[in-house]
C-alpha positions as CSV (number, residue, x, y, z in Angstrom):
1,X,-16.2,-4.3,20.5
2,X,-13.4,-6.2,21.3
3,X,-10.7,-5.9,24.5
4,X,-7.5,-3.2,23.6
5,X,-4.2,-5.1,23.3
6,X,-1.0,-3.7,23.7
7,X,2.3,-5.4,22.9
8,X,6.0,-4.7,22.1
9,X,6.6,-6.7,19.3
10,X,4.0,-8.2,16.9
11,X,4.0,-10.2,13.7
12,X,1.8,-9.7,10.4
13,X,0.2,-12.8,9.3
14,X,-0.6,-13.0,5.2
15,X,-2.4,-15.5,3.4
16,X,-0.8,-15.9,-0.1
17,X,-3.6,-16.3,-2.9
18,X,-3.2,-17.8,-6.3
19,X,-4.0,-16.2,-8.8
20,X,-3.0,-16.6,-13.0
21,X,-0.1,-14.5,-14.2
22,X,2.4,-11.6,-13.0
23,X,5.6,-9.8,-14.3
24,X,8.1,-5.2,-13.8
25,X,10.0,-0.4,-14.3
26,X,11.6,2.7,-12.7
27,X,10.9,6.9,-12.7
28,X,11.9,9.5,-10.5
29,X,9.4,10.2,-8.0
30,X,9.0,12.7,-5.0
31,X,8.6,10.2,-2.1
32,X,6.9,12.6,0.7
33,X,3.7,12.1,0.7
34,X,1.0,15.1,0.1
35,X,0.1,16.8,3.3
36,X,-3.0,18.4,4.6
37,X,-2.3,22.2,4.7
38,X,-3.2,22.6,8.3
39,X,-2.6,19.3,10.6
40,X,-5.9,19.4,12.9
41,X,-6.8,17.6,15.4
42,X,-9.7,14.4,15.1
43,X,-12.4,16.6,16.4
44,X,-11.1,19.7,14.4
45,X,-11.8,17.3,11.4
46,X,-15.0,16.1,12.1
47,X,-16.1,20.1,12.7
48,X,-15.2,20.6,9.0
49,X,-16.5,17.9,7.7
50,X,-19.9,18.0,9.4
51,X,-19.4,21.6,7.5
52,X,-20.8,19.5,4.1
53,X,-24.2,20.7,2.1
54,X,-26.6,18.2,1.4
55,X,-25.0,16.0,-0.5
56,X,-22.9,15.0,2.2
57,X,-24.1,11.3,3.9
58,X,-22.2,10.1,7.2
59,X,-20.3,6.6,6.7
60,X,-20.7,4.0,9.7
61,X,-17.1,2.2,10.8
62,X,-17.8,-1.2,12.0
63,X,-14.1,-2.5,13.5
64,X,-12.2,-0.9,10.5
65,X,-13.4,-3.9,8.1
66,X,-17.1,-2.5,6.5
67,X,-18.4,0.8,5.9
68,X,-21.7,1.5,6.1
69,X,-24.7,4.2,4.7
70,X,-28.4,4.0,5.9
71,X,-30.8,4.3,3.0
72,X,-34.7,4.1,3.2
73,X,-36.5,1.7,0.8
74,X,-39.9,1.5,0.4
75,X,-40.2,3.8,3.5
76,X,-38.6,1.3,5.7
77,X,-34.5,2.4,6.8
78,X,-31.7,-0.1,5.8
79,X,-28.4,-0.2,6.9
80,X,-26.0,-1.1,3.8
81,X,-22.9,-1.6,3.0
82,X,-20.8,1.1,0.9
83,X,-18.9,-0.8,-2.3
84,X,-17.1,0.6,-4.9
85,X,-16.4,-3.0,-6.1
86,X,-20.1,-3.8,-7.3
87,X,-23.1,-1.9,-8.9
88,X,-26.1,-3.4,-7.8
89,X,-28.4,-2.7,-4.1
90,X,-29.4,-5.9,-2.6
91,X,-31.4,-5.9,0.7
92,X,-32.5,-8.5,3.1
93,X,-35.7,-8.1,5.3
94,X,-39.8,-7.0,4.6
95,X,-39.8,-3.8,2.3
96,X,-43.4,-2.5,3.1
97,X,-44.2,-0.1,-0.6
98,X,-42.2,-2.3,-3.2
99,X,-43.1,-4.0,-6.4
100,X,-41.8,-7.5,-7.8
101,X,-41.0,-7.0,-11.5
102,X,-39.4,-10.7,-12.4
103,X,-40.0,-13.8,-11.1
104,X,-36.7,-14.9,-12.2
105,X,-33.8,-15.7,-9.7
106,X,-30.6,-13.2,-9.9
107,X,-27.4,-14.1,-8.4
108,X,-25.0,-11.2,-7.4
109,X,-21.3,-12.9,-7.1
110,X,-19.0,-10.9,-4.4
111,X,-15.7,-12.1,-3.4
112,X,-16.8,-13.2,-0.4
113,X,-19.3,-14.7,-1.7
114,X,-23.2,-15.1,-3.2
115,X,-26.6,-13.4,-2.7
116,X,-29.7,-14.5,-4.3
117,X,-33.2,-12.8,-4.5
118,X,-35.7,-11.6,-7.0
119,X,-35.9,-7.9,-8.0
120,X,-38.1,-5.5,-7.2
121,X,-38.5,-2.0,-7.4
122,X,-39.6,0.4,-4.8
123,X,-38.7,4.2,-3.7
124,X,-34.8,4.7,-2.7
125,X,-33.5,7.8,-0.4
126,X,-29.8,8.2,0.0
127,X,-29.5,11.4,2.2
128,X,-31.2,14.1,-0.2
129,X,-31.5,12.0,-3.1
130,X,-34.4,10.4,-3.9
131,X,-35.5,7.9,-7.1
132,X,-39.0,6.2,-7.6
133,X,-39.1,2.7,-8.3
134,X,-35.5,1.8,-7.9
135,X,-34.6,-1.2,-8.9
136,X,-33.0,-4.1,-6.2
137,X,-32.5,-7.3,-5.0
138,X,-34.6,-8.6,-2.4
139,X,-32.5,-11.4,-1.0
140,X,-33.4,-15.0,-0.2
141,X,-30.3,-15.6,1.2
142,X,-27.2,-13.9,1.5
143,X,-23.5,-15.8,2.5
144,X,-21.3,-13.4,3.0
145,X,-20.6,-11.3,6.1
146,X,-22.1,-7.7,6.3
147,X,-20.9,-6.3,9.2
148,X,-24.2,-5.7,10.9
149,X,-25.7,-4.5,7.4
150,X,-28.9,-5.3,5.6
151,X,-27.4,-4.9,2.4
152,X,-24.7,-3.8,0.1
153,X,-25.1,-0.4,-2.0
154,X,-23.1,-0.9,-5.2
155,X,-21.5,2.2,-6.4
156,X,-19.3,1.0,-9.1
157,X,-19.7,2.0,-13.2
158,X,-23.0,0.4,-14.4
159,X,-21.6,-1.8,-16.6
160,X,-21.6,-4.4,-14.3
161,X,-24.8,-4.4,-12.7
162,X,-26.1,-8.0,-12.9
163,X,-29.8,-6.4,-12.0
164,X,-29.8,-4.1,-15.5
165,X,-29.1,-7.4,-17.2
166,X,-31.7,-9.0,-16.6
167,X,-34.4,-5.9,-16.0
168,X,-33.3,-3.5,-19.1
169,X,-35.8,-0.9,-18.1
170,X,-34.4,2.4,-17.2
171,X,-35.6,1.8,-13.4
172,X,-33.2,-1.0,-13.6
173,X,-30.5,1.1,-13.9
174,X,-27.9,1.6,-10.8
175,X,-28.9,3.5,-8.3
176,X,-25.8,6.2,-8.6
177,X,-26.5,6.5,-12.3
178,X,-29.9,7.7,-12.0
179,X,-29.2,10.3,-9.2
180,X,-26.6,12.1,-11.9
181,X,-29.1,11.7,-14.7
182,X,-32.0,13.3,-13.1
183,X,-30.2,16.0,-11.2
184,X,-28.6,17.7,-14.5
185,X,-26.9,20.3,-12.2
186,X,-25.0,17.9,-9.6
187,X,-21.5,18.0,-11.2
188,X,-21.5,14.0,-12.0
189,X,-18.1,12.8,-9.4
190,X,-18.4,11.0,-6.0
191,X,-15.8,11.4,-2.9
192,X,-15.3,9.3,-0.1
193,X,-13.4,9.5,3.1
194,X,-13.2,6.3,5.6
195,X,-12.9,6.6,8.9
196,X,-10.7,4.5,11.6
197,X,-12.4,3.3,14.5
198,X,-11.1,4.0,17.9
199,X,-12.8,0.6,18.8
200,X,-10.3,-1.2,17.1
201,X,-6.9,1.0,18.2
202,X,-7.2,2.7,21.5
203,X,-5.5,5.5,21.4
204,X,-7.8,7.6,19.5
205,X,-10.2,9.7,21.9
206,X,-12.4,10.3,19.2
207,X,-13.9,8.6,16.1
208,X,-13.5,10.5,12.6
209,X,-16.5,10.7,10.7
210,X,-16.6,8.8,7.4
211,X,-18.0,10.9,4.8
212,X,-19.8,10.0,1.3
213,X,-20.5,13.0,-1.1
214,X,-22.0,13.2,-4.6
215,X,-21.2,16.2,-6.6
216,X,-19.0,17.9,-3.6
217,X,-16.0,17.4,-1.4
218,X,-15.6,17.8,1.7
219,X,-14.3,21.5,2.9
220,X,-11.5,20.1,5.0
221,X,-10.0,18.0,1.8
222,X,-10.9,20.5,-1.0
223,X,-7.1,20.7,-2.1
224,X,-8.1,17.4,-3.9
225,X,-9.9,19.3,-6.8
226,X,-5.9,20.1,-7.8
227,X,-4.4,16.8,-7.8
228,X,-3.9,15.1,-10.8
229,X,-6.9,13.3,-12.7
230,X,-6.0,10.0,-13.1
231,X,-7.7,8.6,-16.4
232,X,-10.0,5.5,-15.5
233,X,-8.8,2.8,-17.9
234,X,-11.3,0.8,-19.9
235,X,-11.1,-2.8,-18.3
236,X,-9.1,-5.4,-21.2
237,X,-11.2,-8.3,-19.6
238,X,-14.8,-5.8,-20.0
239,X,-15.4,-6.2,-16.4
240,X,-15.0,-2.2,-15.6
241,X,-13.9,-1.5,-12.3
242,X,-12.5,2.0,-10.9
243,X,-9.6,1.4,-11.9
244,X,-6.1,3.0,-13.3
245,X,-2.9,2.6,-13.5
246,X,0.1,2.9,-11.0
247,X,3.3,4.7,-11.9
248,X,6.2,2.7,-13.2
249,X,7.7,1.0,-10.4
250,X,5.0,2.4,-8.2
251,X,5.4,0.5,-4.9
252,X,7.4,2.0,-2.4
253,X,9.0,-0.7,0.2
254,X,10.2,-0.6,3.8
255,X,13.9,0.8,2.5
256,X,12.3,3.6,0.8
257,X,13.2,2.3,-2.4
258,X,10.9,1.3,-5.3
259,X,10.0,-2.5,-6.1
260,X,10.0,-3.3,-10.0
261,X,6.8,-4.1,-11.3
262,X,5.5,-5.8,-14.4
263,X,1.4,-6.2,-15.3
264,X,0.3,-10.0,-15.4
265,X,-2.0,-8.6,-18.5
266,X,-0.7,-9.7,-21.9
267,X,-0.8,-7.0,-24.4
268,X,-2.1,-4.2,-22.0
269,X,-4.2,-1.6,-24.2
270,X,-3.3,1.2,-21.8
271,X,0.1,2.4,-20.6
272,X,2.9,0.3,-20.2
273,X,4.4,-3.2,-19.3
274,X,5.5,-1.5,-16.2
275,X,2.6,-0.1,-14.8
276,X,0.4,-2.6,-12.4
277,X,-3.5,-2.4,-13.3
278,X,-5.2,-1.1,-9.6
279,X,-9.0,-1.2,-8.8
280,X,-10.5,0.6,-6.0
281,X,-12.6,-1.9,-4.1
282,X,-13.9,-0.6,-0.6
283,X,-15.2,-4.4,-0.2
284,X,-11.6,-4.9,0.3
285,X,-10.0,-4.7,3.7
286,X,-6.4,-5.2,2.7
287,X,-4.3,-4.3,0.0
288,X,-3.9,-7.2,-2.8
289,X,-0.3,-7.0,-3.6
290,X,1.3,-9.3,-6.7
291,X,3.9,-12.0,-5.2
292,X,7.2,-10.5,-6.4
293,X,5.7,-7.3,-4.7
294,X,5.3,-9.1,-0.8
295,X,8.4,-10.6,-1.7
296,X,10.3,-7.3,-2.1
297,X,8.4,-6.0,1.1
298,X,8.8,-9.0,4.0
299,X,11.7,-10.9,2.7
300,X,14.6,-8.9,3.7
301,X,12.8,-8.1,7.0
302,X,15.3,-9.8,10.0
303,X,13.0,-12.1,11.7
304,X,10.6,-12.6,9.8
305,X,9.0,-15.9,8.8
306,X,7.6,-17.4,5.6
307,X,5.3,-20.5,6.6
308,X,4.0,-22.9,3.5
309,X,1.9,-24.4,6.1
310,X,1.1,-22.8,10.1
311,X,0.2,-26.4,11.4
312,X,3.6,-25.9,13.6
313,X,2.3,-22.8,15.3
314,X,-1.6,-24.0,15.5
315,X,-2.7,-22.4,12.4
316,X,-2.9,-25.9,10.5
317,X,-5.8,-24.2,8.3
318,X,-3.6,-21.8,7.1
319,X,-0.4,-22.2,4.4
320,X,1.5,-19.7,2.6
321,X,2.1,-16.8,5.2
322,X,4.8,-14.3,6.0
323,X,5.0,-13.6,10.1
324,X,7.1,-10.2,10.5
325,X,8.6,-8.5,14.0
326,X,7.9,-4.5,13.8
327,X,6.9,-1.6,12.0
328,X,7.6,-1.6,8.2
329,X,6.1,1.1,6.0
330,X,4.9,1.0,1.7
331,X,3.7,3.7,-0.5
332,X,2.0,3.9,-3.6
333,X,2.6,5.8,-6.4
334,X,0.0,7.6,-8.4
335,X,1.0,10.6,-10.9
336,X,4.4,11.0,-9.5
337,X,3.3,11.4,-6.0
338,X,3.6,9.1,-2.8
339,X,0.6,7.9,-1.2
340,X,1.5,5.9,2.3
341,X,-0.2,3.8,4.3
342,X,-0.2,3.7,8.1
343,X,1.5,0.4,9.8
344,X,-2.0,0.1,12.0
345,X,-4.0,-0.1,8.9
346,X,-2.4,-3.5,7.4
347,X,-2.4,-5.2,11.1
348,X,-4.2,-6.1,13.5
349,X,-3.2,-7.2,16.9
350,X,-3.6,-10.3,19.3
351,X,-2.6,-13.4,20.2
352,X,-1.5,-17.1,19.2
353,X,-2.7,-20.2,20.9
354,X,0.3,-20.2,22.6
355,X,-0.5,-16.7,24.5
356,X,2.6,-15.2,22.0
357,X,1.8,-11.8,20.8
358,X,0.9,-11.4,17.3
359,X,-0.2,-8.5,14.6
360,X,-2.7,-10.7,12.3
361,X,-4.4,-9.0,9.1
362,X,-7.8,-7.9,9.0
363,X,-10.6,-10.2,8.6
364,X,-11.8,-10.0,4.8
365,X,-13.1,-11.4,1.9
366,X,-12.6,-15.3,2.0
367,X,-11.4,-15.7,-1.8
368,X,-10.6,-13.2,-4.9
369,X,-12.6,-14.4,-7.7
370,X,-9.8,-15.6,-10.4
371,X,-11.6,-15.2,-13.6
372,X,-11.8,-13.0,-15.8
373,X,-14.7,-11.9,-15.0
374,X,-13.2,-10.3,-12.0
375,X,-11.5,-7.9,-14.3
376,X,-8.0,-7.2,-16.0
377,X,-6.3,-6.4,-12.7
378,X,-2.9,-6.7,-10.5
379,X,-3.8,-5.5,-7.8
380,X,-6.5,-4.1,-5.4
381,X,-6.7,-1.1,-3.3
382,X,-9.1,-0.9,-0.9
383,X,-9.9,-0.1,2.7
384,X,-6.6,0.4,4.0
385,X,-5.8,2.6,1.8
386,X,-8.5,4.8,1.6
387,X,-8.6,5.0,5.5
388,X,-5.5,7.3,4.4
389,X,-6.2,9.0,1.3
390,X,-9.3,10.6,0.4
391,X,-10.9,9.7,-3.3
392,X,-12.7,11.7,-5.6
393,X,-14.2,9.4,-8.7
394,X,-15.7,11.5,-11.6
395,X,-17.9,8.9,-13.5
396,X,-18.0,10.2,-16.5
397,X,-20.0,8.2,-19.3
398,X,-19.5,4.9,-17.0
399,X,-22.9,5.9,-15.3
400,X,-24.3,8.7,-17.4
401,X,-23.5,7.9,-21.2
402,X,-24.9,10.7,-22.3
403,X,-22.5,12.7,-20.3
404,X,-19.7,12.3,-23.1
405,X,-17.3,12.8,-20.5
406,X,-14.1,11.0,-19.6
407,X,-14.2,9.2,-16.3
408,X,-11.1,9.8,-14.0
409,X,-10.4,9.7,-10.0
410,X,-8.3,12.3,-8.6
411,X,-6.1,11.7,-4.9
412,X,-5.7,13.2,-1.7
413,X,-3.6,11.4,1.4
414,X,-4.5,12.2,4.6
415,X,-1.7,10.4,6.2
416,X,1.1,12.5,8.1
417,X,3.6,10.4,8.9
418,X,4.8,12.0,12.0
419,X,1.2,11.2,13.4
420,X,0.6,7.4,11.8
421,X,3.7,6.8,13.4
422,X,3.2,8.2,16.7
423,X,-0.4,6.3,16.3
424,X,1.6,2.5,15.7
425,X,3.8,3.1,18.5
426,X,1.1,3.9,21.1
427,X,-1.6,1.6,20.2
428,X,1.2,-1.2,19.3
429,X,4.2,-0.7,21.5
430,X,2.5,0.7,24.6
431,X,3.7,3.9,24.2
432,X,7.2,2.8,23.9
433,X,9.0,4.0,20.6
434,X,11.3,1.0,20.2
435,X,11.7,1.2,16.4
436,X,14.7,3.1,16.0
437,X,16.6,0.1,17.8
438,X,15.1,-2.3,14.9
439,X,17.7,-4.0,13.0
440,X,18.4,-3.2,9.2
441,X,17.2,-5.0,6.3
442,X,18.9,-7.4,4.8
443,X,20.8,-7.4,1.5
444,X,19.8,-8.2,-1.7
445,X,21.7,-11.3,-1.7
446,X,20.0,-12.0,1.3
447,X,16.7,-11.8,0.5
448,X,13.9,-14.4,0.7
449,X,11.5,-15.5,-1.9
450,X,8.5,-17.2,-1.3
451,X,8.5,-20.9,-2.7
452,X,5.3,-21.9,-4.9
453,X,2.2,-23.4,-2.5
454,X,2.2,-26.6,-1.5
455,X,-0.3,-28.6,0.2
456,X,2.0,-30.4,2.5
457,X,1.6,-30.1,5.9
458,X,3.9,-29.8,8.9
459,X,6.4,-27.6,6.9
460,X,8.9,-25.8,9.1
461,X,9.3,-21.8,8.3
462,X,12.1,-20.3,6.4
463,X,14.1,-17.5,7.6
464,X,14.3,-14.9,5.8
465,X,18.0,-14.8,4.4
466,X,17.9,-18.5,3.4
467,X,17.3,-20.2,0.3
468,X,14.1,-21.1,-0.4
469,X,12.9,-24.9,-1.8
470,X,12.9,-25.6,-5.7
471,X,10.3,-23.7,-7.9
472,X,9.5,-27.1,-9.6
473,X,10.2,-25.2,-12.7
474,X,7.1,-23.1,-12.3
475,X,7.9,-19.6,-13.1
476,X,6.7,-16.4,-11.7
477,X,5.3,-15.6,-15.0
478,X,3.4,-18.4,-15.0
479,X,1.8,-17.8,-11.1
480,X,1.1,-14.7,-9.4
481,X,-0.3,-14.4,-5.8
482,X,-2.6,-11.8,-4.5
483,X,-2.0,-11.0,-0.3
484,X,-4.7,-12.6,1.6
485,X,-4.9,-11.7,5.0
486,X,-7.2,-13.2,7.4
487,X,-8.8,-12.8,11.5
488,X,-7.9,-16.1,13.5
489,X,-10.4,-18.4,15.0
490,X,-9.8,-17.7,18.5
491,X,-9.6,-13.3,17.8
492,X,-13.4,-13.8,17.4
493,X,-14.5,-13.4,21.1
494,X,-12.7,-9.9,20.7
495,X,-14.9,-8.3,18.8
């Protein structure tokens, strides 16, 4: 747990990722988001979704950056991880009833990096679901951060599970994908509702409760079964994520206007030019945005700062970041309706080596795998986001292939904006609503865009409203860049 800090002004640090190629459209769009048809309270929530039958399982916050399920394997309980993003269970630590089944080395690739084991099979339980001889990764070793966890559950479409590769038997089939097959009357969708942790912002008395449900939803959010069903799109790249595609235009900035957007993928088989590829990847902690898109958002922002290189403020490690003074607000679009996300979930406050006050991005994944094998994607969604909207993914025949059906995901924010508000200004501004007296946006004319990376060091920032350096004749649709955020070095002895 780390120390409560409360400031009046704060900046937003972003790490700038490369990453291949980008390009943008407009339709009218109702820009309030959905609201709940009661507002409760926190506790009020938790009573109704502690109402859930048995296929309900509680989700674990760990500092708003993993989510976690307990699971017992081979009789013994592991804590793992919850990931949209992947497909596979992997485990570290003795498994007393399991089986090895290949003496051959697997390698499960993450973002933030590798795990390597053998696989074995053994008895799985996930709340009230149980399979016999499930098969997993027992891990060697395991470099990447877990968040207290023994493991990662994958619960992604099972064409991408490295483990069914290589072990083609039916037991080596994902562990989500045999729960639907064998229970014939669960209806064949998953939901999920993140939590945020009153650890990390101190105003909230009282945790939520994160919630995971297979083949129900959650009484509080059951409005979600008439929201739109948003087709899954089959991936160009055949690296099939939970992905689908953004409105037109889709991204709502700070103005309230929308940003233009144009997919990086040549030839897109489904919808149009205009509409950005999005994945839903709870492995994610921050949104992954396209360049043009952070552009739109931070550079007409008075005050803030676009750094090729943080040397001059201590952060020599770091290059290609925006640093931004207040409150700004984005939506995203989905099926003609607004989804926002609240100013506390894209920050994270504390302090440079200087003692000045900062707002710094969530720790996350170190690096977004570039390849193709990561997928035909523009952008990410992940934590943040679903800490405000609650999800409902029917798999369709991406787990169960016999189910003929269509796989689609279906939307439901949670986010008044009265409240997320009210929630920035007391954990951020010590109770002190100060944002009305921020200054406008800049112009058009005005507005900054970020130059191409560099590995110089020692570079001074650039305002926004001034030019920025030379493009070097490399062209936007030619590079793309994915936000990044990052925790500094010295937050660490907060947590």
């Amino acid at each position: 747990m780390r120390k409560p800090l409360l400031s009046a002004h704060c900046h937003v640090f972003y790490i700038l990722v490369l990453i291949n190629t980008i390009h943008g459209l407009l339709l009218p769009i109702n820009q309030e988001a959905r609201q709940l048809p009661t507002h409760r309270s926190r506790r009020e929530s938790n009573e109704f979704i502690a109402q859930s039958g048995n296929g309900s399982i509680a989700v674990a916050n760990v500092d708003d950056r993993f989510y976690n399920v307990n699971v017992v394997l081979g009789g013994a309980v592991f804590t793992v991880g919850l990931d949209t993003g992947s497909s596979d269970l992997w485990v570290s630590g003795d498994v007393p009833s399991t089986k090895n089944v290949s003496a051959q080395k697997v390698h499960l690739d993450y973002a933030g990096g590798t795990v390597s084991g053998s696989i074995n099979t053994a008895e799985l339980t996930l709340g009230s679901f149980t399979v016999s001889d499930q098969a997993y990764l027992k891990a060697d070793t395991a470099q990447l951060g877990r968040g207290g966890a023994n493991g990662i559950l994958g619960i992604g479409p099972s064409s991408i599970s490295a483990i069914n590769k290589k072990y083609s038997s039916s037991k080596g089939e994902p562990f989500l994908s045999r729960i639907f097959k064998q229970n014939a009357t669960l209806e064949n969708y998953f939901t999920i509702f993140l939590s945020r942790s009153p650890d990390v912002e101190p105003p909230m008395a009282e945790a939520e409760v994160g919630q995971f449900t297979l083949g129900e939803v959650i009484p509080l959010f059951e409005d979600i079964v008439n929201t739109s069903k948003l087709p899954v799109i089959n991936d160009q790249y055949h690296s099939q994520r939970w992905e689908i595609l953004l409105d037109a235009n889709g991204v709502i900035g700070p103005d309230g206007e929308k940003i233009n957007t144009t997919t990086r993928i040549k030839n897109p088989q489904s919808g149009a030019q205009t509409q950005l590829r999005v994945a839903f990847d709870s492995g994610f902690t921050m949104p992954q945005l396209p360049r043009n898109v952070v552009d739109a958002i931070y550079g007409r922002v008075p005050g803030a700062l676009f750094y090729q290189n943080g040397s001059g403020i201590g952060l020599a490690q770091w290059t290609n970041f925006w640093t931004i003074p207040y409150e700004l607000n984005i939506s995203f679009i989905f099926a003609n309706q607004a989804f926002p996300i609240a100013p506390l979930d894209l920050t994270l406050q504390g302090h440079d080596p200087s003692g000045n006050d900062i707002c710094a991005a969530r720790e996350m994944d170190e690096a977004i795998i570039q390849d193709a094998g990561f997928g035909a994607l523009d952008m990410i969604l992940g934590e943040a986001f679903l800490r405000n909207t609650y999800m409902l993914v029917h798999v369709g025949d991406l787990m169960d292939e016999s189910s003929g059906g269509n796989p689609y995901i279906q939307l439901l924010s949670t986010a008044d904006k009265r409240v997320i508000h009210e929630e920035f200004v007391a954990a951020r501004l010590n109770g002190i609503d100060t944002t009305g007296s921020q200054p406008a946006l800049l112009g058009q004319s005005q507005a900054q865009q970020s130059p191409p990376p560099l590995n110089s060091t020692g570079l001074t920032p650039i305002p926004a409203g001034s030019s920025s350096p030379s493009n070097g004749g490399s062209s936007d649709y030619q590079q793309a860049w994915f936000i990044f955020p990052v925790t500094f070095i010295w937050l660490a002895s907060m947590w």
